[in-house]
C-alpha positions as CSV (number, residue, x, y, z in Angstrom):
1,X,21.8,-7.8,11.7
2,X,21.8,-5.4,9.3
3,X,20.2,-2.1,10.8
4,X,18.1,-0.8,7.2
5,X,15.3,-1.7,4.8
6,X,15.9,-1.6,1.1
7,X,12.9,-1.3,-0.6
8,X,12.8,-1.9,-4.5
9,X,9.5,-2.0,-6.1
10,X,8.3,-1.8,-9.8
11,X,5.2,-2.1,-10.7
12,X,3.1,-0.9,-13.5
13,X,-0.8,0.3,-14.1
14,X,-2.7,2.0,-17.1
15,X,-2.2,5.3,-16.1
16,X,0.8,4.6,-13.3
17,X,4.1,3.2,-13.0
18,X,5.7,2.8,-9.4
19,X,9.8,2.8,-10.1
20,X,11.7,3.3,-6.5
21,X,14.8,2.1,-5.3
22,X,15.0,3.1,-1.2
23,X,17.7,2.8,1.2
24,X,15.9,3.5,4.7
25,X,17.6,3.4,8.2
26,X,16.0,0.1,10.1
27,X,15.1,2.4,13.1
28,X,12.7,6.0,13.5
29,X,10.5,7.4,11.4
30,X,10.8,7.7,7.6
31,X,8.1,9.7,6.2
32,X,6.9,9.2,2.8
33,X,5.2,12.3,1.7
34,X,3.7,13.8,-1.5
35,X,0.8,15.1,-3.2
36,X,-2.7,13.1,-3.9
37,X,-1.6,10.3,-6.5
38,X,2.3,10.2,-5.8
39,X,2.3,6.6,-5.1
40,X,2.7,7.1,-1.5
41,X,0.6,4.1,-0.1
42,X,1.0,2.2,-3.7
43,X,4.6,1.6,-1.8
44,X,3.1,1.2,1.6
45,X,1.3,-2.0,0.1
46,X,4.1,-3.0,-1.3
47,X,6.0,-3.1,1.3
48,X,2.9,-4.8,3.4
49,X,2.4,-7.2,0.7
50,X,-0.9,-6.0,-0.5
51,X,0.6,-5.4,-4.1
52,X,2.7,-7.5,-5.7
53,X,5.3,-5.6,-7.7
54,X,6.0,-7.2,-11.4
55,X,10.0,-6.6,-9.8
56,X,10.3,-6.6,-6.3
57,X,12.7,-6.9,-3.7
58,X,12.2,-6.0,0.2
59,X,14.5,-6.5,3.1
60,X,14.0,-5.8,6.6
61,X,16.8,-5.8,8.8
62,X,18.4,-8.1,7.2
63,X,15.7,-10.6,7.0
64,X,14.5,-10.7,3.2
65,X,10.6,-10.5,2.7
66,X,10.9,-10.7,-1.3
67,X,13.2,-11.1,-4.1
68,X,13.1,-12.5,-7.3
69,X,12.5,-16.2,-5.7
70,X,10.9,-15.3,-2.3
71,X,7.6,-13.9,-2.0
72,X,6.4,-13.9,2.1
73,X,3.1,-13.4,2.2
74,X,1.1,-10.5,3.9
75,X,-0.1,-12.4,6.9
76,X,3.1,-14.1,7.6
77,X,5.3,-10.6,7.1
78,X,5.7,-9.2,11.3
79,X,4.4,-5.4,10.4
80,X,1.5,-3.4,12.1
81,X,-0.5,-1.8,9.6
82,X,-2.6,1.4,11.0
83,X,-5.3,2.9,7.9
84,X,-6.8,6.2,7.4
85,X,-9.5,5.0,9.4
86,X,-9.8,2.9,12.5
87,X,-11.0,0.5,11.3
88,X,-11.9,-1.1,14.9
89,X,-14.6,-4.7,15.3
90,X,-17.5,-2.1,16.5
91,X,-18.6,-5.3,18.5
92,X,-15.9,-5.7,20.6
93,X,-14.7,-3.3,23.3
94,X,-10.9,-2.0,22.7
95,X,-9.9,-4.8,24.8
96,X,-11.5,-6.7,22.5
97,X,-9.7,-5.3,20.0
98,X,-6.6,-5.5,21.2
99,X,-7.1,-9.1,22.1
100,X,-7.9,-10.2,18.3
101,X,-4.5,-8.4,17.1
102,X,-2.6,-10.5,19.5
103,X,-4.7,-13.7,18.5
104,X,-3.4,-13.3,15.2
105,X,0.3,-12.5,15.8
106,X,2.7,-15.5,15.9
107,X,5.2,-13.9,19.0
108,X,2.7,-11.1,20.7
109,X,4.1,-8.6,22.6
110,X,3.7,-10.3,26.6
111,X,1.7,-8.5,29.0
112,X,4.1,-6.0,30.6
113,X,5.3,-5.2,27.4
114,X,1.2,-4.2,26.5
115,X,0.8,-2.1,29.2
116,X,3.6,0.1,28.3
117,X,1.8,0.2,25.0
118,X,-1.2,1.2,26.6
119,X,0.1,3.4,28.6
120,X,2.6,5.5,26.4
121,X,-1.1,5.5,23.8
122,X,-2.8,6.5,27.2
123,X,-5.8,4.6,26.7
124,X,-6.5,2.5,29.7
125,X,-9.7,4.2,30.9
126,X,-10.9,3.1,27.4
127,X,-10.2,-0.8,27.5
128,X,-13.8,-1.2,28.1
129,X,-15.8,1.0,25.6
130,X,-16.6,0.1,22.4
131,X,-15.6,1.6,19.5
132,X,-19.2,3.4,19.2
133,X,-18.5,4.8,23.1
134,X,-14.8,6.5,21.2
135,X,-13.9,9.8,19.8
136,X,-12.2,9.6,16.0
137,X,-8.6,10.3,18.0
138,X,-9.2,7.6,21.0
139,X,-10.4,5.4,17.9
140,X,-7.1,6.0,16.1
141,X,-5.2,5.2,19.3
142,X,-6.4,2.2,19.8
143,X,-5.9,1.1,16.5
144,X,-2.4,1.9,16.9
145,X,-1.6,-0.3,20.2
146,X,-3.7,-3.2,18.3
147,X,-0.8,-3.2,15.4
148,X,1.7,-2.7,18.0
149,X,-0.3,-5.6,19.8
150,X,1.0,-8.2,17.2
151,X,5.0,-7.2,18.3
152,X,5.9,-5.8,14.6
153,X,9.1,-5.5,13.3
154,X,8.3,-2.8,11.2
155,X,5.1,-0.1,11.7
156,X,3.1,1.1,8.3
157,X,1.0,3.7,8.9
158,X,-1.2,5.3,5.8
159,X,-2.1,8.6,7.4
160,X,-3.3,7.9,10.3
161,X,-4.8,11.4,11.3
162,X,-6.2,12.2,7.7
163,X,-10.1,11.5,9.1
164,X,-9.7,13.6,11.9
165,X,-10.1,17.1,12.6
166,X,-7.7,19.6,13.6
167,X,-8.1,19.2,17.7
168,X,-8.3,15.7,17.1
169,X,-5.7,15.7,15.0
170,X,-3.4,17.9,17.6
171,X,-4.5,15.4,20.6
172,X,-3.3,12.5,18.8
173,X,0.1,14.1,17.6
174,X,1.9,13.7,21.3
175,X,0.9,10.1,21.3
176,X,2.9,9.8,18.3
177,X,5.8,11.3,19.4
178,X,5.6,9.1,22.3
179,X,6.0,5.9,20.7
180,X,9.1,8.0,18.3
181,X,10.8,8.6,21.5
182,X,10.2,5.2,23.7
183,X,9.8,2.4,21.0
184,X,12.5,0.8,19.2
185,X,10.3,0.1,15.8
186,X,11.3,1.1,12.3
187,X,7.8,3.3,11.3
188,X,7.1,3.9,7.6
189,X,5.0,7.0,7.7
190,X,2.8,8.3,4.5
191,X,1.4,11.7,4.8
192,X,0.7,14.9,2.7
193,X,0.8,17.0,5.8
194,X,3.7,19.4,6.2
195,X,3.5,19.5,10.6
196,X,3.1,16.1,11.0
197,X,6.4,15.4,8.7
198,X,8.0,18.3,10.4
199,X,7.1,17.2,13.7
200,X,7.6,13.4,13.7
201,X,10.2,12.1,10.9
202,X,14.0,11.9,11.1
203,X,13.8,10.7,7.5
204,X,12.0,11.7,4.4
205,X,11.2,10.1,1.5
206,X,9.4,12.7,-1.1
207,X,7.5,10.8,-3.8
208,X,6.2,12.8,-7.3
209,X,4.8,10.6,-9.9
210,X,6.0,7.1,-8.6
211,X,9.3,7.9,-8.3
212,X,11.6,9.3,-5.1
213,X,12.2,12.7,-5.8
214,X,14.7,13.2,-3.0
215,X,15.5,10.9,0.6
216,X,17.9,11.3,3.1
217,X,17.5,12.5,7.0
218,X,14.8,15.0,7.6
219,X,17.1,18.1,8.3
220,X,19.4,17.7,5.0
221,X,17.0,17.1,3.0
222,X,14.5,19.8,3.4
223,X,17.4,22.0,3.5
224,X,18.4,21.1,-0.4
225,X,18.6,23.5,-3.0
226,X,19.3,21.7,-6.0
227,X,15.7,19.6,-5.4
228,X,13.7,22.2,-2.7
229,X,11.2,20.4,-1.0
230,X,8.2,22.8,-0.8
231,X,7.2,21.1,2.9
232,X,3.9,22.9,3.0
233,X,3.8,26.8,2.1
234,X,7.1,27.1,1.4
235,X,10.8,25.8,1.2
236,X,12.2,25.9,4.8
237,X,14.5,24.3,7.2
238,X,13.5,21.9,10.4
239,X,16.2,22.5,13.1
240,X,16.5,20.1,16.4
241,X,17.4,21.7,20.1
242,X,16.9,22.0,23.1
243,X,15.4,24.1,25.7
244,X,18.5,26.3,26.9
245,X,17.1,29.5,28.7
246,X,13.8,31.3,29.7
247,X,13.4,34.9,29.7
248,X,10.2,35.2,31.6
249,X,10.4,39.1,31.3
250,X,9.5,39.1,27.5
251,X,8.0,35.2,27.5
252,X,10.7,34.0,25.4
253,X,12.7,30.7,25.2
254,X,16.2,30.0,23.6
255,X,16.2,26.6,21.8
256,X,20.0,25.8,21.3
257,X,21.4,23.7,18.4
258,X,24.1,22.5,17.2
259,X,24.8,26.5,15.2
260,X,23.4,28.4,18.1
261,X,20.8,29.7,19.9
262,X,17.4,30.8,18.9
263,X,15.0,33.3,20.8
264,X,10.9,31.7,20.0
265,X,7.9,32.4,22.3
266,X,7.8,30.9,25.4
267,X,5.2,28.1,25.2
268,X,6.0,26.6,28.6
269,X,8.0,23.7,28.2
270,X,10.4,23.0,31.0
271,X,14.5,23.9,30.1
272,X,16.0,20.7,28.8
273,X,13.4,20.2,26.8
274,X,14.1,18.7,23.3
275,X,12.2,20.3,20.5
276,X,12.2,20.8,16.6
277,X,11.6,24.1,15.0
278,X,10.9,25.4,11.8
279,X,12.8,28.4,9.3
280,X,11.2,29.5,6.5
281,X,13.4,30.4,3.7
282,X,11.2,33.4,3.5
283,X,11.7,34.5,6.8
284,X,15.5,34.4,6.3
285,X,17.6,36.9,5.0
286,X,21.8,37.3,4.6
287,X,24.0,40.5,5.1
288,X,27.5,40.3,5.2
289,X,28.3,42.2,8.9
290,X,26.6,42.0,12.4
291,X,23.8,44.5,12.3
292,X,22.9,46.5,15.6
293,X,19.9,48.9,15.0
294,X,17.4,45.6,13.9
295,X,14.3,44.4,15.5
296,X,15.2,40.7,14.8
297,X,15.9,38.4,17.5
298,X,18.0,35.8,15.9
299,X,21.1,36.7,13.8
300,X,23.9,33.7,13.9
301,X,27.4,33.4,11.7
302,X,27.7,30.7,9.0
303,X,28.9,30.6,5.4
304,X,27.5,29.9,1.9
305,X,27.8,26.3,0.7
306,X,25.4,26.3,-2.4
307,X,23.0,27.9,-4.5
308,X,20.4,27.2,-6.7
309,X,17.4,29.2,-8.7
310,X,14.3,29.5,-7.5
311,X,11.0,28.9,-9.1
312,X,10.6,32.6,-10.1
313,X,13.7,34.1,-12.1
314,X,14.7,37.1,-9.8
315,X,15.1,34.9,-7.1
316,X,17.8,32.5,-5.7
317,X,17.8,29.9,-3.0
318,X,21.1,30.2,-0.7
319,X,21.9,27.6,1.2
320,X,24.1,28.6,4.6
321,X,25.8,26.2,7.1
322,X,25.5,27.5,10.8
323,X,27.9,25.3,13.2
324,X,27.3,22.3,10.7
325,X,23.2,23.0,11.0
326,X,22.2,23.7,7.2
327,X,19.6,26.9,6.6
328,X,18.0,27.9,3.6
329,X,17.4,31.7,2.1
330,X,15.4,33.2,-0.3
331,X,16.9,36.2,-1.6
332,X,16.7,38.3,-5.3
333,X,19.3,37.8,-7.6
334,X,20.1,41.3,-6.9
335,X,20.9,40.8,-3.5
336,X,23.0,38.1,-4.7
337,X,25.2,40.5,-7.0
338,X,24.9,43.0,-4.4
339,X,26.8,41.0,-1.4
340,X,28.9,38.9,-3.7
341,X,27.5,35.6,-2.2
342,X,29.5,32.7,-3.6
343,X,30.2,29.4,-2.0
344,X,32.7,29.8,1.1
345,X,31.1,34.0,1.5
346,X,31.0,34.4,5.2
347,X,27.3,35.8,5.8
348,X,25.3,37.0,9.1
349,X,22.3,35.0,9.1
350,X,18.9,37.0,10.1
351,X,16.1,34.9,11.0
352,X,13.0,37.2,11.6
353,X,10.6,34.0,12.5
354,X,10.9,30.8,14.2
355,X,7.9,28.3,14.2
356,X,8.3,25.7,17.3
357,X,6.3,22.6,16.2
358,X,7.2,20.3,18.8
């Protein structure tokens, strides 16, 4: 079986067109993310069969959903679909709930395979409450184990955490990350929120108008200068590591990647712990020696594969390979002429912050 979804939709409104043409793994998360009106869940339904693309074509895995001749309906299509909202029968109990997704599903997920749903979403204590008797985030959670109730093949799920509020938005998040790390489900992910991209995606797809602006794995992508993805505030890098070393004297941690080590507050997690952290480009800057006498932490060897302009004229993006990990720098043109920075340049990399989001 092939291990991907390509995903080809056109279809065409008054005042928007939807033109994409996707290559996505068949496994993790692929985030599609975008500004308000991008066409972000315009695809989702697509791909859910909600819309039906003028030209369309949609396989999953190698099973084909639609083509030119084939057109498998919404109900018959094996995908969990979680909305904005809960969207939970306020009549039954989250049981209840669960109980109808499986009714509906034509191979349900058996029993043991359930409780490890239920568990991983950590809502057991809830089974019997309603959905009046729930919080927006326990809500939320049981929506999701009632579309993983149905034993999907692929998950859709059309930001999931945009009704809640921040805590409820931040107790939610390790559930997610749960079911990225234990559950072997492709999940199509739309969102406009930087931290939840950042924290849970291993691909990206950015949208901008309808079309795919950029898509490829999370770290190369954001990590582009020819098309900089503005993930939030600002054009930045998302690293993966892994807990290496505590330094309980100053509370720090050293996450270690692939180019290095990086010093971050200590926020308690055990060593051995996998996490993701974030570089801003602004936060970055290049000189062409080891410097001594500085107050920053993290300074690691690499070399200049590409460079682009920035938005404002006296600025560059640089883009630096540490150990293979790609990071991106914002530095003036000056700077530029100053060092000599060309593709190949051997640079010392100073990072003066590190965000840990995960």
């Amino acid at each position: 079986m092939n291990d991907n979804i390509q995903a080809g939709f056109f279809l065409q409104y008054p005042d928007f067109t939807l033109d994409v043409d996707l290559d996505l793994p068949g496994r993790g998360v692929t985030a599609l993310f975008g500004h308000s009106g991008s066409g972000k869940t315009t695809l989702l339904r697509c791909i859910a069969g909600l819309e039906c693309a003028s030209a369309g074509r949609l396989v999953v895995n190698g099973e084909v959903w639609q083509d030119a001749g084939h057109f498998l309906p919404t109900h018959r299509r094996p995908l969990g679909y979680v909305f904005q909202e809960a969207s939970l029968f306020p009549h039954l109990t989250a049981r209840g709930n669960l109980e109808y997704g499986m009714k509906r599903a034509a191979e349900p997920l058996d029993r043991a395979a359930l409780d490890h749903v239920i568990d991983l979403l950590g809502i057991r204590a809830l089974l019997d409450h309603k959905s009046g008797q729930l919080s927006g985030g326990e809500r939320q959670r049981v929506a999701i184990a009632r579309a993983l109730a149905v034993k999907p093949r692929l998950l859709l799920m059309d930001e999931p955490l945009a009704a809640l509020d921040l805590k409820r938005k931040q107790e939610i998040l390790p559930y997610l990350e749960r079911l990225h790390d234990e559950l072997d489900i492709p999940m199509l992910y739309v969102s406009h929120s930087p931290d939840e991209v950042a924290r849970l995606a291993d691909h990206i797809v950015v949208l901008s108008k309808g079309r795919a602006l950029a898509q490829g794995g999370l770290t190369e992508t954001l990590a582009r200068v020819d098309v900089p993805i503005h993930l939030g505030e600002d054009v930045g890098a998302v690293l993966e590591g892994t807990v290496g070393e505590r330094d309980a004297a100053w509370h720090l941690v050293r996450v270690d990647f692939a180019g290095g080590g990086l010093w971050v507050r200590d926020t308690g997690l055990p060593l051995g712990h996998r996490v993701r952290i974030r570089i801003l480009a602004r936060d970055v800057s290049l000189s062409l020696a080891h410097q001594d006498d500085t107050s920053i932490l993290n300074l690691l060897q690499g070399a200049v594969t590409e460079m682009a302009d920035d938005t404002h004229p006296a600025l560059t993006l640089v883009r630096v390979e540490v150990g293979g990990t790609p990071i991106v720098a914002r530095v003036t043109k000056r700077s530029v002429a100053a060092l000599d920075l060309a593709p190949g340049r051997p640079v010392w990399v100073q990072i003066k912050s590190v965000a840990l989001i995960g």
